[in-house]
N, C-alpha and C positions, 0 to 999 in steps of 0.2 A: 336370295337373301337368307334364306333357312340355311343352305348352306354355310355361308359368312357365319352366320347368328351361331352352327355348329362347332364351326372351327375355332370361332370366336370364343366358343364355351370350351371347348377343347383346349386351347391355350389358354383361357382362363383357369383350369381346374390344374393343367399341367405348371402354368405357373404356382398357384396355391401347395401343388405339393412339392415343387421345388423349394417356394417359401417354406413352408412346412416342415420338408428336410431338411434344410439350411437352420430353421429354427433349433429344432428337435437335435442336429450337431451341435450348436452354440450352448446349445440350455446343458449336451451331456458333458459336454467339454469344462463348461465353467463348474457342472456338479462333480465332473472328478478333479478338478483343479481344488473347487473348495475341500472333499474328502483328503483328497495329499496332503494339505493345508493343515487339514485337521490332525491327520494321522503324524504329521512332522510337528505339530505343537501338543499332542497325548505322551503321555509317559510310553517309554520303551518298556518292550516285555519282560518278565519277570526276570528271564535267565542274560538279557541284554542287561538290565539296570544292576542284578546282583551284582556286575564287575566292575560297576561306576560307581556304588556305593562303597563307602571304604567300610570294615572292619570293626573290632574293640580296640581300642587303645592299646598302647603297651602294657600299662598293666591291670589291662581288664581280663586276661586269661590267666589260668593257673592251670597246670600239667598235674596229671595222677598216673600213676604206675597201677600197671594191672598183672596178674598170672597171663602164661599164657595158659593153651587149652593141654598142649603137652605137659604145662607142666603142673595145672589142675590135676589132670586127667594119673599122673606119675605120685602123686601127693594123696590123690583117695586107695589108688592099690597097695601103697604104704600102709594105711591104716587101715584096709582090709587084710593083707597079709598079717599084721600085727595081729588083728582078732584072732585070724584063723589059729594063729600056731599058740594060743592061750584056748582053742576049740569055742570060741566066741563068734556066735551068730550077727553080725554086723550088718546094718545100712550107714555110708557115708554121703555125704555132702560138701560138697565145695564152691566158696560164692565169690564173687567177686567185691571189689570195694563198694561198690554197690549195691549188695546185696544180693544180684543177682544169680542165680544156679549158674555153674558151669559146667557141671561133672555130678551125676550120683549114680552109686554103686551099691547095690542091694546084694550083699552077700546069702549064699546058699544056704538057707532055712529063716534067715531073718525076717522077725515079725511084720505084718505089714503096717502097725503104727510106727516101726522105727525111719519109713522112708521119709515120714513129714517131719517128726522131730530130728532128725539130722539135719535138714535144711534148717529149722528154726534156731539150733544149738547155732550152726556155722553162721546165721544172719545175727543172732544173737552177738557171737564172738565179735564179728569184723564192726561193726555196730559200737562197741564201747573198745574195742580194743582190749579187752582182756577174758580171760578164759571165761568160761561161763560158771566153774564151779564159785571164781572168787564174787564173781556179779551173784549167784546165788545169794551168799551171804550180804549183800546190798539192799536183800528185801527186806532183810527185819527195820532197817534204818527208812525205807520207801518203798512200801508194798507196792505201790500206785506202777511200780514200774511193769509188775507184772499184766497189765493193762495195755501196752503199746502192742499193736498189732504187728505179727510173726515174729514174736520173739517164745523163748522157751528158758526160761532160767532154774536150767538143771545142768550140773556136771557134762561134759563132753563134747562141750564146741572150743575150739581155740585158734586164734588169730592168726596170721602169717602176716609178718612186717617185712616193711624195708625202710632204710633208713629212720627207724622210730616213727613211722607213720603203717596204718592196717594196708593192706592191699589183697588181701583174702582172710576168708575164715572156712575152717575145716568142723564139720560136726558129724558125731558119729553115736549110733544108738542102738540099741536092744543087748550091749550086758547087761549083766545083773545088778549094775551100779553104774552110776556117773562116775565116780570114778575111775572103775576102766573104761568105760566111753572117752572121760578124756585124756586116756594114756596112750588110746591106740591113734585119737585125734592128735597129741601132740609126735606119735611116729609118722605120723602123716606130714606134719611140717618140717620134720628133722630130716624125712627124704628129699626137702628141694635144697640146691645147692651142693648137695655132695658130688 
């Protein structure tokens, strides 16, 4: 009878972990069936949904024209050469419509306050679209302007347009005037396009 009673336990245990296992499949089956389930009704991933989302409208965009870096880069040696052959210690600047630097050029002996006001002349220029000596004279009617952050409204930044809109500005510093700062600034934009 112990025997029986063993086998008996035996087959009961081997049943239970059959049960068991059979359980234990059913329960993982239905938990990855629900996960799929889940994962098929969650939003797709960022770089799957970007291409199911549509866009701006037609005319929610607008196109800007930029320099390139060649020809940033062809526009500040203009107005470093300009300095040189007047024996003028130059740093230039050149930004994008944006403001952004593209190109500067610290010519051989130039001060080292002329490297930031170059930049600030040329962000200056692209900025209002007009030279910076005539925004100079701007302040007496609105001082307040001299207040907007990286701007510099002194002689010798000047714009580069295309079709009447800015698409760079050129700024150039350490003559001994704004004014030739921006003469060898405006050689600088007389060099693109030739």
């Amino acid at each position: 009878m112990r025997h029986t009673s063993t086998r008996h336990t035996s087959r009961t245990s081997r049943s239970r972990l059959l049960t068991g296992g059979a359980l234990l499949a059913v329960l993982t089956a239905a938990g990855l069936g629900t996960v799929a389930a889940n994962a098929a009704d969650s939003p797709a991933p960022a770089a799957a949904s970007a291409s199911a989302v549509s866009g701006p409208a037609k005319g929610e965009l607008t196109r800007t024209t930029h320099l390139t870096l060649a020809a940033a880069t062809e526009a500040a040696q203009a107005a470093v050469d300009a300095a040189e052959k007047e024996n003028q210690r130059v740093s230039v600047a050149v930004v994008d419509r944006n403001g952004n630097t593209l190109v500067t050029l610290r010519g051989d002996g130039a001060g080292p306050q002329s490297y930031e006001s170059a930049e600030r002349k040329a962000f200056t220029a692209v900025s209002w679209n007009a030279p910076t000596s005539e925004l100079a004279k701007r302040l007496e009617q609105a001082p307040n302007l001299r207040d907007i952050p990286g701007t510099l409204f002194l002689g010798g930044g000047a714009p580069v347009t295309a079709q009447g809109a800015p698409v760079a500005g050129i700024g150039v510093a350490g003559a001994p005037s704004g004014e030739l700062d921006e003469k060898f600034a405006r050689a600088g934009v007389a060099a693109l396009g030739r």
